[in-house]
C-alpha positions as CSV (number, residue, x, y, z in Angstrom):
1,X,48.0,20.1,67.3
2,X,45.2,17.6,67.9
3,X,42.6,20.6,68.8
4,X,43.4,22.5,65.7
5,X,42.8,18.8,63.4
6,X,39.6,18.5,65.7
7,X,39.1,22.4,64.7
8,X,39.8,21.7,61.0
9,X,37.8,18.9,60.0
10,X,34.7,19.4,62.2
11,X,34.1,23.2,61.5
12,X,36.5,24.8,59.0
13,X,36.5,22.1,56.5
14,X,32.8,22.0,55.7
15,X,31.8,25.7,55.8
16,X,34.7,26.1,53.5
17,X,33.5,23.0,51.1
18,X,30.0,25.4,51.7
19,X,31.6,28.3,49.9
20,X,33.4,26.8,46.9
21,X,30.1,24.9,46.6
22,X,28.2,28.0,46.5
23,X,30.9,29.6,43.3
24,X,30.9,26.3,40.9
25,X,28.6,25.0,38.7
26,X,28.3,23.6,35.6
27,X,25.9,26.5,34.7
28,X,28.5,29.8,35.8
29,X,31.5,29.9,38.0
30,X,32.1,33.0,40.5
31,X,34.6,34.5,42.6
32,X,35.0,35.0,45.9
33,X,34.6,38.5,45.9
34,X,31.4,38.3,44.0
35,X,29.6,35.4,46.3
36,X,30.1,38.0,49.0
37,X,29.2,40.9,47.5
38,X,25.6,39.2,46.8
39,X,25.7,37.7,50.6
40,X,26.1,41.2,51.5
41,X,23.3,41.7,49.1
42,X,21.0,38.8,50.7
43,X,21.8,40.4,54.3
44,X,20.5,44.3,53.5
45,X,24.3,45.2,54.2
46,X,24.4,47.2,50.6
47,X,21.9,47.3,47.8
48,X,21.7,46.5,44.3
49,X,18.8,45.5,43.0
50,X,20.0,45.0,39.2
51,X,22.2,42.6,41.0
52,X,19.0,41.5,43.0
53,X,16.9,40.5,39.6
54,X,19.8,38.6,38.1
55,X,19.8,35.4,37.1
56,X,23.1,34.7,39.3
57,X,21.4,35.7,42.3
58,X,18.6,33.0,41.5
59,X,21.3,30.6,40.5
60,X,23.0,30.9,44.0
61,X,20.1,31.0,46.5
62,X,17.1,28.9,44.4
63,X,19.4,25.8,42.8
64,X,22.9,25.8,44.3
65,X,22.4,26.8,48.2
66,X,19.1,24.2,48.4
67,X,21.1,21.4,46.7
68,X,23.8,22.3,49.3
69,X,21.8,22.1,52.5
70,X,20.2,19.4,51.5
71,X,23.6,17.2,50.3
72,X,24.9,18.0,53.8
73,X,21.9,17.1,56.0
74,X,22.2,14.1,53.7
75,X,25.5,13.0,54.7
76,X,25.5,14.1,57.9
77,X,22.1,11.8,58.6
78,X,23.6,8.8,56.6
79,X,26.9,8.8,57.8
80,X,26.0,8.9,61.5
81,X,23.1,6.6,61.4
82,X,25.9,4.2,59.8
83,X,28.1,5.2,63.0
84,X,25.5,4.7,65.0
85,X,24.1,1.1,64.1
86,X,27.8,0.0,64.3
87,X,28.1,0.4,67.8
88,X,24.4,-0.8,68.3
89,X,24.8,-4.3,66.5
90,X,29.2,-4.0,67.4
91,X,29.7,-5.2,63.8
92,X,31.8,-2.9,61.2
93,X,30.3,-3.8,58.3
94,X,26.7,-2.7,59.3
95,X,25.7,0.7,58.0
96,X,22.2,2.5,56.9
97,X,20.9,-0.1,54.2
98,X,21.7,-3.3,56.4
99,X,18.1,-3.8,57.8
100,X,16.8,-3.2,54.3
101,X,16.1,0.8,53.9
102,X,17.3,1.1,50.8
103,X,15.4,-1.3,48.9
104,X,12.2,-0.7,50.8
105,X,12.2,3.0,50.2
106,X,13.1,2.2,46.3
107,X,10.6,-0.2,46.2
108,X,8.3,2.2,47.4
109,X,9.5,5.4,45.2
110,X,9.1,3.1,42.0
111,X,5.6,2.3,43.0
112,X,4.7,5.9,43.7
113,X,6.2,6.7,39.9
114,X,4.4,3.6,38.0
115,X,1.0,4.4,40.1
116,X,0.7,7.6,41.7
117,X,-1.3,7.6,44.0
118,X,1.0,9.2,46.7
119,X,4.2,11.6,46.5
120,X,7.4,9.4,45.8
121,X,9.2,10.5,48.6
122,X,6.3,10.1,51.1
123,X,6.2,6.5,49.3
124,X,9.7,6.0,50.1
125,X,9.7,7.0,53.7
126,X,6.7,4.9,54.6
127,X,8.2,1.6,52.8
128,X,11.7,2.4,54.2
129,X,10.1,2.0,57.7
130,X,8.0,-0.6,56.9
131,X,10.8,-2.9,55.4
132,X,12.8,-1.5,59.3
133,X,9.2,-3.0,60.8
134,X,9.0,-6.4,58.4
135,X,12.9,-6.6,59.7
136,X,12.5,-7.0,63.1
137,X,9.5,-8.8,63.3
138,X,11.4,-11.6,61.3
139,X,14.0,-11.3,63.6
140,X,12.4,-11.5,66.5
141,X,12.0,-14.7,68.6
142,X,11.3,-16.1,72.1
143,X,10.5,-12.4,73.5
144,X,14.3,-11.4,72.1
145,X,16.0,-10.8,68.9
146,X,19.7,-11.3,68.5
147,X,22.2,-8.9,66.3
148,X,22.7,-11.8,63.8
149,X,19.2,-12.7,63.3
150,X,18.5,-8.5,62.6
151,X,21.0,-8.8,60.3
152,X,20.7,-11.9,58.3
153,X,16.7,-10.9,58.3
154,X,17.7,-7.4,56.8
155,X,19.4,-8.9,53.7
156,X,16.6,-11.8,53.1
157,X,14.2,-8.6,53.5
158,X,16.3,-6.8,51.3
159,X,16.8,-9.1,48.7
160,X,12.9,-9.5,48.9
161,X,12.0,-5.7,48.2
162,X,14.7,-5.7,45.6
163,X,13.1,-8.5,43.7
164,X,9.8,-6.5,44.1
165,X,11.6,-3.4,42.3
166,X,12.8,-5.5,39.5
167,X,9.2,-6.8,38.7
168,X,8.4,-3.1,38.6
169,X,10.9,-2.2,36.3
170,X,9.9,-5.0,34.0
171,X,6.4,-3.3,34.0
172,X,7.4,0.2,33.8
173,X,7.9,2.1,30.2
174,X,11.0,3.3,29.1
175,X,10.8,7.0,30.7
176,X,9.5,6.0,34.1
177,X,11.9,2.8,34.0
178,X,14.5,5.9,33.5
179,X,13.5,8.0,36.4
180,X,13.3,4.5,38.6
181,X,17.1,3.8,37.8
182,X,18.2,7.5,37.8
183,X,16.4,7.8,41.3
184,X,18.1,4.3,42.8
185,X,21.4,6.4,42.0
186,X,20.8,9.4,43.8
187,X,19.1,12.3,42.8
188,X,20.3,15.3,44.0
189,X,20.1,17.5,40.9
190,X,15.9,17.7,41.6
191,X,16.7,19.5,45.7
192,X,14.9,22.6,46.0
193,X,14.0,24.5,49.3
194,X,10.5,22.0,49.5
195,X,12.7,19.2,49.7
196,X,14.7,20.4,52.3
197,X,12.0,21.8,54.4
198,X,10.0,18.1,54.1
199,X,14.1,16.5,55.3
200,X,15.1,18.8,58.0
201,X,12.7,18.7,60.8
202,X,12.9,14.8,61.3
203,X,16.9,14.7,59.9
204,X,17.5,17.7,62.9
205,X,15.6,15.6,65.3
206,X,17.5,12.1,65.2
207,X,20.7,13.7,65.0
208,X,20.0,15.5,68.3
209,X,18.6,12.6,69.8
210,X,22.1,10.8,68.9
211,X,24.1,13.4,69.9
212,X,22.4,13.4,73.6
213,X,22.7,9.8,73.6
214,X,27.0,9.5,72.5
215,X,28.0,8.7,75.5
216,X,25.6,5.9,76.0
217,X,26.9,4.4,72.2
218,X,30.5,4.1,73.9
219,X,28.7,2.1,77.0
220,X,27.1,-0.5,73.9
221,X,30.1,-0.8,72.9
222,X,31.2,-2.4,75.8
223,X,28.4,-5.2,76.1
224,X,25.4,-5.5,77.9
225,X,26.0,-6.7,81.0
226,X,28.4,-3.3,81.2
227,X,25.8,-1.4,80.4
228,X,23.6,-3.1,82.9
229,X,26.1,-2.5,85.5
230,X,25.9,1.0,85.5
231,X,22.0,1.4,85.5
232,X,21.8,1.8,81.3
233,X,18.7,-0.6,79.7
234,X,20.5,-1.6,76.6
235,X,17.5,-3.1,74.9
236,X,15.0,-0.1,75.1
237,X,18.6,2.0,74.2
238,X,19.0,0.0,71.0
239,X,15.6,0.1,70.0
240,X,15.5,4.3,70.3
241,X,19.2,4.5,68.7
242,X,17.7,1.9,66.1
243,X,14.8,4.1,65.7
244,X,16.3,7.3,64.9
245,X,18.9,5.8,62.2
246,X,15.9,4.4,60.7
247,X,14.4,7.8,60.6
248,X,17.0,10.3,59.6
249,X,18.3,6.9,57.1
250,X,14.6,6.8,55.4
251,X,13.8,11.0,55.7
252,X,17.5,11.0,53.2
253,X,16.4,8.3,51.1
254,X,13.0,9.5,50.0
255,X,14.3,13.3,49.5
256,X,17.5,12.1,46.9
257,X,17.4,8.7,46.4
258,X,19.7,5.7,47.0
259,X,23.3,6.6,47.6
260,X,24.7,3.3,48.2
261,X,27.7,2.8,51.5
262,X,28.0,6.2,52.3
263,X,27.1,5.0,55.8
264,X,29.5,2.2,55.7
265,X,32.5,4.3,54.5
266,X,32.2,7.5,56.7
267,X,31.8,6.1,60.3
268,X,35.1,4.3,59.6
269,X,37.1,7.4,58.1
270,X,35.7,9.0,61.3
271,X,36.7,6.6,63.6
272,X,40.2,5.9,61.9
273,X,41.1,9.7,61.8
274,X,39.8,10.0,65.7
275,X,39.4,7.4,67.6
276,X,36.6,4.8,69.0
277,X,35.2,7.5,71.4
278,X,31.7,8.5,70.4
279,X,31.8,11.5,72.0
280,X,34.3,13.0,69.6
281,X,32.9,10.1,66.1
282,X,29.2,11.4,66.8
283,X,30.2,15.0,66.0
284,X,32.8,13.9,63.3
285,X,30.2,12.0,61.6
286,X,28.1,14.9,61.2
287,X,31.0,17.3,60.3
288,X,33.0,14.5,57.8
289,X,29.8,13.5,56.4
290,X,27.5,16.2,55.4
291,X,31.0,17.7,54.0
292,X,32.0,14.4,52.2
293,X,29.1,13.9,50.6
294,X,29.3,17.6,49.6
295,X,32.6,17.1,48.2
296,X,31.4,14.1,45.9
297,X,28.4,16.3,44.7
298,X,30.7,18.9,43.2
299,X,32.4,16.3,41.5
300,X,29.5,14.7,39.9
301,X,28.2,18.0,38.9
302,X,31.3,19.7,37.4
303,X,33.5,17.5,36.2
304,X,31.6,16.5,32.8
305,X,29.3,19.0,30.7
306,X,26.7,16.2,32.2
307,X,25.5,15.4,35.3
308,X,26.5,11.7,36.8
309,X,24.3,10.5,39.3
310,X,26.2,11.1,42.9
311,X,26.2,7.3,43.6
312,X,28.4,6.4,41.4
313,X,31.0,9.2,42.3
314,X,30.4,7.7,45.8
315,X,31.9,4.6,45.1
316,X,34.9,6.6,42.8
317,X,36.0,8.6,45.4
318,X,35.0,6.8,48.8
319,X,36.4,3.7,47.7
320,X,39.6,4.3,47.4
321,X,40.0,6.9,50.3
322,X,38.4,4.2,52.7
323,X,41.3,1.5,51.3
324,X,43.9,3.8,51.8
325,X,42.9,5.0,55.7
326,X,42.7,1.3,56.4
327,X,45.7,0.4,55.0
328,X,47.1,3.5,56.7
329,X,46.1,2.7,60.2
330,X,45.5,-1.1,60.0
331,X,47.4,-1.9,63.2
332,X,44.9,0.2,64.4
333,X,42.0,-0.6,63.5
334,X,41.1,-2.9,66.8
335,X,41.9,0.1,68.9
């Protein structure tokens, strides 16, 4: 029984949330029969190439398979960079946007709009980093920095950049003032394959590096001195393991914009539904997340004529999911 849970909500669960992705939209709905017909198609199995020049076809493999891919790799990277810096710092309410991300990559895609000089989401990866950088350098005192200081110097750096943003707002005219908000809410409805091919190489990277390194994330967990005992060096650890969440956290951020606690939310419905183990959260993570977030985009695309801006559906629907696994297994939730 536990496998086939394991089964379900790691592998069957998203490529099934891949395939009613693929057959709504607000533009056309499709059956299943049809989606395969033109995978078939997209394969060389048959041949139809009245079916081939449609504008379905370019529907399903130019606007909705792109936004897909990318909304998964998306989740996936948030998700388990918010797994990952809660076993680093051992603090639960630590995810992605804690050592300022978020409002250093914002900061930095609302300059690149009101000057540009550089792309926005090149913009936004370099002042994610930097705000990462400006972090720990404020943190850091007498050779060592200490999980409190990171985090108390991520919200004054935070709070810093986000002042920054509202100055450029203030300067910024009513249409780029609207693409600045629209943009801190998530922007998903701009993916396209260039997005996606800019995201994947350094969102595939870091989550390979964490999946080699789960086992270690269990040994953090544990404290230091445990870590120590069995030949692990948990500072340089931390610093790699803080490294890639910062990576895969800004590579998301500059591709679709701000989608606010996604980190937070996930790594706990992961570790509620299967335990503390990271061997087993690392992977669910990935699964639960890239199909969450997923799950949230079809709602924000289909259920009004309009399109609402994925971070506020993430709050809708996470919210109260989150309240009611931790309500569920709150005698739990030390173990």
């Amino acid at each position: 029984m536990k496998s086939f849970k394991t089964l379900s909500l790691l592998i069957i669960l998203p490529v099934l949330l891949v395939f009613i992705s693929l057959i709504i939209g607000s533009s056309q709905n499709i059956g299943f029969g049809e989606l395969f017909h033109h995978i078939a198609l997209e394969l060389g199995i048959s041949k139809d190439e009245a079916v081939l020049q449609g504008s379905l076809h370019t529907i399903l493999w130019q606007v909705r398979l792109p936004r897909i891919v990318l909304t998964f790799l998306v989740g996936a990277s948030l998700a388990s960079a918010g797994g990952v810096l809660q076993s680093v710092f051992r603090n639960p309410i630590v995810d992605p946007f804690t050592l300022g991300i978020s409002s250093g990559s914002a900061f930095g895609a609302a300059l690149a709009m009101l000057f540009p000089v550089m792309a926005v989401n090149v913009s936004a990866f370099i002042f994610g980093v930097a705000a990462v950088v400006v972090t720990y350098l404020v943190s850091y005192a007498g050779a060592k920095t200490s999980i409190v200081s990171m985090v108390l110097s991520g919200m004054i750096v935070s709070g810093v950049f986000t002042a920054f943003l509202t100055v450029l707002q203030y300067l910024s005219d009513p249409y780029k003032l609207q693409a600045i908000v629209q943009w801190t809410m998530g922007n998903l409805h701009t993916a396209s394959w260039q997005k996606v091919h800019t995201a994947v190489f350094p969102i595939l990277i870091g989550l390979s590096v964490i999946v080699i390194l789960r086992w270690k994330l269990n040994l953090l967990a544990l404290g230091d001195h445990e870590a120590m005992a069995v030949g692990v060096n948990p500072t340089v650890l931390k610093l790699v393991l803080m490294a890639v969440a910062t990576m895969i956290t800004a590579s998301s951020v500059a591709a679709v914009g701000v989608i606010s606690l996604f980190g937070l939310i996930v790594p706990h419905i992961s570790r509620m539904i299967f335990g503390p183990n990271n061997n087993i959260t690392v992977w669910a993570n990935i699964s639960i997340g890239g199909a969450f977030l997923l799950l949230i985009d079809d709602f924000s695309r289909t259920v009004m004529p309009f399109e609402i801006p994925i971070g506020v559906f993430t709050m809708i629907i996470g919210a109260p999911i989150f309240i009611y696994l931790m309500r569920r297994n709150a005698i739990n939730w030390n173990s």
